[in-house]
N, C-alpha and C positions, 0 to 999 in steps of 0.2 A: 433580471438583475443588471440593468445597465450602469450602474456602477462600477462592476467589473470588465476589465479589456485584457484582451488576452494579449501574450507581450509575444514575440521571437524571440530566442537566442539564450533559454534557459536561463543559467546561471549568469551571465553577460549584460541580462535586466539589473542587478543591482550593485550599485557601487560599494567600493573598500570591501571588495571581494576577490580572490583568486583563485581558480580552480585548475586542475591539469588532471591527465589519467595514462596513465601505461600498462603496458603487458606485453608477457614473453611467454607464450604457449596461453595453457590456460591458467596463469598467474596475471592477474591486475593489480596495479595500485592505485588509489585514487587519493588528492590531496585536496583540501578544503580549507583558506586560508581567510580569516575571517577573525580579526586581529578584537580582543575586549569585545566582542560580543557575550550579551544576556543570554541564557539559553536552558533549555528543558527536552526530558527526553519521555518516553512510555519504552516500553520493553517487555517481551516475551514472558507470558507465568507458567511456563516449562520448569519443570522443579531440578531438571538438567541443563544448567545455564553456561555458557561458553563464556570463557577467562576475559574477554573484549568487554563483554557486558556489564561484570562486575567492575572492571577496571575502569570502563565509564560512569557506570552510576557512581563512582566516588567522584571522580571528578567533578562530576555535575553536580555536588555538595556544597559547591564552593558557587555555584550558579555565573558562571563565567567559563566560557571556552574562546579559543583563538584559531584552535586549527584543528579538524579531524586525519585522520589517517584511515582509509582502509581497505582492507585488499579482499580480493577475493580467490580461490582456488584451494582455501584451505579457513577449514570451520575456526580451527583454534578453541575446538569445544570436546571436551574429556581429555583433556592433556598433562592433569593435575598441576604440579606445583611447576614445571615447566613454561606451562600454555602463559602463565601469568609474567613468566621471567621474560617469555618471548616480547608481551603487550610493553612491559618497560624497557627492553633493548631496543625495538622497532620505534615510541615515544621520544625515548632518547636521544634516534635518529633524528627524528623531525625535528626536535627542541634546536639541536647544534646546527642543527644546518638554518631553521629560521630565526633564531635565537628569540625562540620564547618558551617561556615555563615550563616544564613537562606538566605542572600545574592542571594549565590550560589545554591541553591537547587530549581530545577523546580518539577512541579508536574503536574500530567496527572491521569485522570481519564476516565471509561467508562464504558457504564451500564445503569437503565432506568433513564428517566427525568424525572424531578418533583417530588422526593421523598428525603427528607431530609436526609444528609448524616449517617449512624449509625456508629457514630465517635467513642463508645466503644467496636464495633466489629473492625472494622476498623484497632483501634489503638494498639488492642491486634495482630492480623495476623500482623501490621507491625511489630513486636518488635520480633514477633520470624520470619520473614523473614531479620529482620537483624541480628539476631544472626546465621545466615546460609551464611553469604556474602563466596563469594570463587572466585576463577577462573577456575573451573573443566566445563566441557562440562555440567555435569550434572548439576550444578550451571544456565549454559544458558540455557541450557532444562527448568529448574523451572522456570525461569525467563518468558520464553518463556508462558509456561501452565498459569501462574500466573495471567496475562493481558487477558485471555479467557471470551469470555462471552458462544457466542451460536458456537463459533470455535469449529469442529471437530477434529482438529489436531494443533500442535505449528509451529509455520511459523518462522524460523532461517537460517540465510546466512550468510559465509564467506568467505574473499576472497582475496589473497596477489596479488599485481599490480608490475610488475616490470616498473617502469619509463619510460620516454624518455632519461635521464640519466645514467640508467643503475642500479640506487638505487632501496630497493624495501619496500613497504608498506604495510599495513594490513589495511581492511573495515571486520567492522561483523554488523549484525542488526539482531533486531527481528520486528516482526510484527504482531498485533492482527484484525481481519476485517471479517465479513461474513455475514452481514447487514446492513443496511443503510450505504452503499457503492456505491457512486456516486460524490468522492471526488472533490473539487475547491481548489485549492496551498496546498492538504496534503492530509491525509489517515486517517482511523479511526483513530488508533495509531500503530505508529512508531519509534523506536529508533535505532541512527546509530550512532557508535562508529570508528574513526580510529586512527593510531597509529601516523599520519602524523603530520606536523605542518604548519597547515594551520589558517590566520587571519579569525576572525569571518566574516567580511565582505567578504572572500571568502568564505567560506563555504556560506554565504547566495544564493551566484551565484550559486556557483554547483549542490547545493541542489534545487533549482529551476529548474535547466535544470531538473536534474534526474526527479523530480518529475510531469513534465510537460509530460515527455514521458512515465511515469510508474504509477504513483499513481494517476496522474488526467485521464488516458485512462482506468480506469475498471470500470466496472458497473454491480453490483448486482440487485438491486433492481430498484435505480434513486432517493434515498432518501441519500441527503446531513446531517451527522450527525452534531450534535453541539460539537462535542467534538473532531470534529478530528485534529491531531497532528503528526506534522513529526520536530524529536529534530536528530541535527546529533552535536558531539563533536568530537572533536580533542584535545589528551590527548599529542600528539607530544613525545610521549616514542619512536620512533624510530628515534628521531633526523635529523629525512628527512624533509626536503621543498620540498612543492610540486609548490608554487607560485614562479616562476622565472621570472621576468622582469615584473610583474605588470599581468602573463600569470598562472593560473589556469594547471598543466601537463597536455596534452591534453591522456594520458593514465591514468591518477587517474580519470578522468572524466569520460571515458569509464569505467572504473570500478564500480565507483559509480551508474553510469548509470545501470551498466551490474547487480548488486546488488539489485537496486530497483525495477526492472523490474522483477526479479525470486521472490519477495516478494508479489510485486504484486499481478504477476502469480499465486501465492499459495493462496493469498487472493480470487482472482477469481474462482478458483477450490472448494475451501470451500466455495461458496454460501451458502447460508442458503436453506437447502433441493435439494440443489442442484446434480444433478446424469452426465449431461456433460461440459464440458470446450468447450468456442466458443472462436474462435481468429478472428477480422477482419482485412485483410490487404488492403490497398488503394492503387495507385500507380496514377502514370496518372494526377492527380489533378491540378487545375491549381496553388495553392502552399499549401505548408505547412498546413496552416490553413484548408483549401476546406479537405483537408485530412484527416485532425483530427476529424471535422466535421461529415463527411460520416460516419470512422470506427465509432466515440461515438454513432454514430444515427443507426447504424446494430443492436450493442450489447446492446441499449438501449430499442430497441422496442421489447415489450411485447409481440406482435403476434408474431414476429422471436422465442424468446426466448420459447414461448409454441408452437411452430410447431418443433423447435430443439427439446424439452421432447417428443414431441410426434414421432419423427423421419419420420417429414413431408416436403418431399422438395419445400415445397411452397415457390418457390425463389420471387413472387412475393410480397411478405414481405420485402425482402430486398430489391428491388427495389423503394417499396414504402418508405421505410427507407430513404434511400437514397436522394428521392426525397423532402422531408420533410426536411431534416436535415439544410438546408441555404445556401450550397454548391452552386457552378456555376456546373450544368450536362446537357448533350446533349444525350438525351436517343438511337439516331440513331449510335454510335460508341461507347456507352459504353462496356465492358466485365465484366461479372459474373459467377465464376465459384465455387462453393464448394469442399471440398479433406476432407480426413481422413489422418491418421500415412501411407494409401497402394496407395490409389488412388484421381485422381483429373481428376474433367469430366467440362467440358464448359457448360454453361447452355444458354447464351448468349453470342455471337461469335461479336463484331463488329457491336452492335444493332441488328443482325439477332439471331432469338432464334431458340433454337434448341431444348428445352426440353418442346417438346410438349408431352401430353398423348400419351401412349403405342410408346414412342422410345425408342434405348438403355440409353439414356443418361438419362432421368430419372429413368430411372431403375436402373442405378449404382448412381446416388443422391439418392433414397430411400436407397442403401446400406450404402452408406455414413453417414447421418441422424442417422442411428441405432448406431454408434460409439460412442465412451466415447469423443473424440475428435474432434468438426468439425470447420473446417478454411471455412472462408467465404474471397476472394479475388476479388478484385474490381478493373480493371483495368478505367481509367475515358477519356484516350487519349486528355487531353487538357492541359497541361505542365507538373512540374517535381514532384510536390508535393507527400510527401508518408507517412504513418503513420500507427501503429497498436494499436488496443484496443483490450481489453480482456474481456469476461463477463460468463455467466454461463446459463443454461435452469432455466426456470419458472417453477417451478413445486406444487401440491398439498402440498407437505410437509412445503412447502415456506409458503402457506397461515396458514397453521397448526401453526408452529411455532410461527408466527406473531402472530396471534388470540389470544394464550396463553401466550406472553412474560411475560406479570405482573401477573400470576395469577400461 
């Protein structure tokens, strides 16, 4: 895809944009200033949905946003009729201090549930997180750190698309995610910014695709948050259309695509105590679907994930994955083979297995296993279906962290 170039500087790639981020202990605020932009969101199908959520998707009825708000440290999710009082004092905020609409201002949170929001901590980190709005790199850096709960690292992409046209555009996002990551139509939180001019009811399309192939194929844990959020705007400062004859550019698409997949990616790698990155690839399926199926049920299953920490090539995990997951399979012609960044050994050939005790080929799978990276590739020989998901090993550290989150 030489169409796509990758940018520096996060959020700082595109213009009539300002971002800042603060925090005081583990309270973040992050601001997102992004004046008459189009925009669209997907969101969590948790039937336990956090006050921020609801309070966006109204907003987003009106397919116009200007500025997000959102902190992290606190879920603002089972609060009842408070949690909601809180979304519009905190709106509020932002409204008078940038003097735009409450209208316009979505708001996103994340963090533990069931603990009532601490609106005077809160409200202090936003006010000097707006006093720091910019457009510097470091600006989307903060903004980045800001949305952190148990994240290791800040998860930011950017990315200019040259067209089918020939015109060209800018995509940047950030993303926060390293538990309770097992997303359905979104991702912990996400926010996607381009320069493009695109209708809100496109953007709802696009954002969909992307997010069907990127932020609903990773799995950390298998625990679906209440809180998760994917907001993409269109500030349209570079006076490009990307929607020509009722048609989405089929290279902004790829972009998009190409964008939420590397966020993903990053969200996966940050697992919470996580130490490798699994990738699974399907091929062969009998469609689309069958495919999607199999990879989520590789990187889903717990025994794979604690034989990957342990660097155990017990393919019969994945087999059993597989078999589990609701997919149509024919165990007599399937292929299974795992690889690292050097090597890729067959473990089953055509239903005939090959990695029995003391042969080469499980002796280079046990090399493989020991890697920071392992691909698990599944070829299914019953039509064209293909798919990849992304997840991360099970590890001690994993239950650690959980054990202690509120304490």
């Amino acid at each position: 895809m030489n169409f796509i170039r990758n940018l520096d500087g996060g959020f700082s790639a595109i213009e009539n944009l300002k971002v800042s981020g603060a925090r005081e202990g583990k309270f973040g605020v992050t601001i997102i200033l992004c004046p008459n932009s189009t925009a669209s969101g997907v969101f969590t199908s948790n039937k336990v949905v956090a006050a921020p959520v609801k309070y966006t998707k109204n907003v987003l009825k009106n397919g116009i946003i200007s500025a997000v708000f959102v902190n992290s440290g606190n879920a603002n999710c089972f609060t009842g009729e408070q949690g909601f009082k809180d979304c519009e004092t905190l709106v509020e905020l932002v409204s008078k201090d940038l003097k735009i609409p409450e209208s316009e201002i979505a708001i996103s949170s994340t963090g533990v549930i069931g603990r009532e929001m601490p609106i005077d901590v809160i409200s202090k980190v936003a006010y000097e997180s707006l006093s720091k709005l910019g457009n510097s790199p470091e600006n989307s850096l903060a903004a980045a750190k800001a949305i952190m709960t148990t994240d290791t690292f800040p998860k930011e992409c950017a990315v200019e698309v040259t067209l089918t046209t020939g015109e060209t555009v800018k995509i940047a996002g950030i993303t926060k995610g390293s538990g309770m990551i097992a997303p359905n139509m979104g991702t912990m939180l996400s926010f996607i910014v381009t320069d493009a001019i695109i209708p809100s009811e496109e953007i709802n399309k696009a954002l969909k695709q992307a997010a069907n192939i990127s932020f609903n194929m990773i799995v950390v844990d298998g625990d679906e948050s209440t809180n998760d959020t994917c907001l993409m705007m269109a500030n349209g400062s570079s006076g490009v259309e990307v929607v020509k004859g009722g048609k989405i550019d089929s290279n902004f698409q790829e972009a998009l695509n190409y964008l939420c997949i590397d966020l993903a990616k990053k969200m996966a790698r940050d697992g919470e105590g996580a130490t490798k990155f699994i990738e699974a690839n399907v091929c062969g399926a009998k469609d689309s679907n069958d495919a999607r199926l199999a990879a989520k049920s590789i990187i889903s299953s717990s025994l794979f994930k604690s034989a990957v920490f342990g660097g155990d090539p017990n393919w019969g995990r994945i087999v059993s994955a597989i078999g589990y997951s609701g997919c149509d399979l024919n165990p007599d012609i399937v292929t299974i083979a795992i690889a690292d960044d050097e090597d890729e050994v067959n473990l089953v050939k055509n239903g005939e297995i090959l990695a029995f005790e003391n042969t080469p080929y499980l002796d280079r799978a046990e090399k493989i296993m020991q890697s920071k990276n392992v691909t698990v590739n599944i070829d299914m020989d019953l039509g064209d279906g293909e798919a990849t998901a992304w997840g991360c090993d099970l590890t001690y550290d994993y239950v650690k962290i959980n054990a202690e989150y509120t304490t």
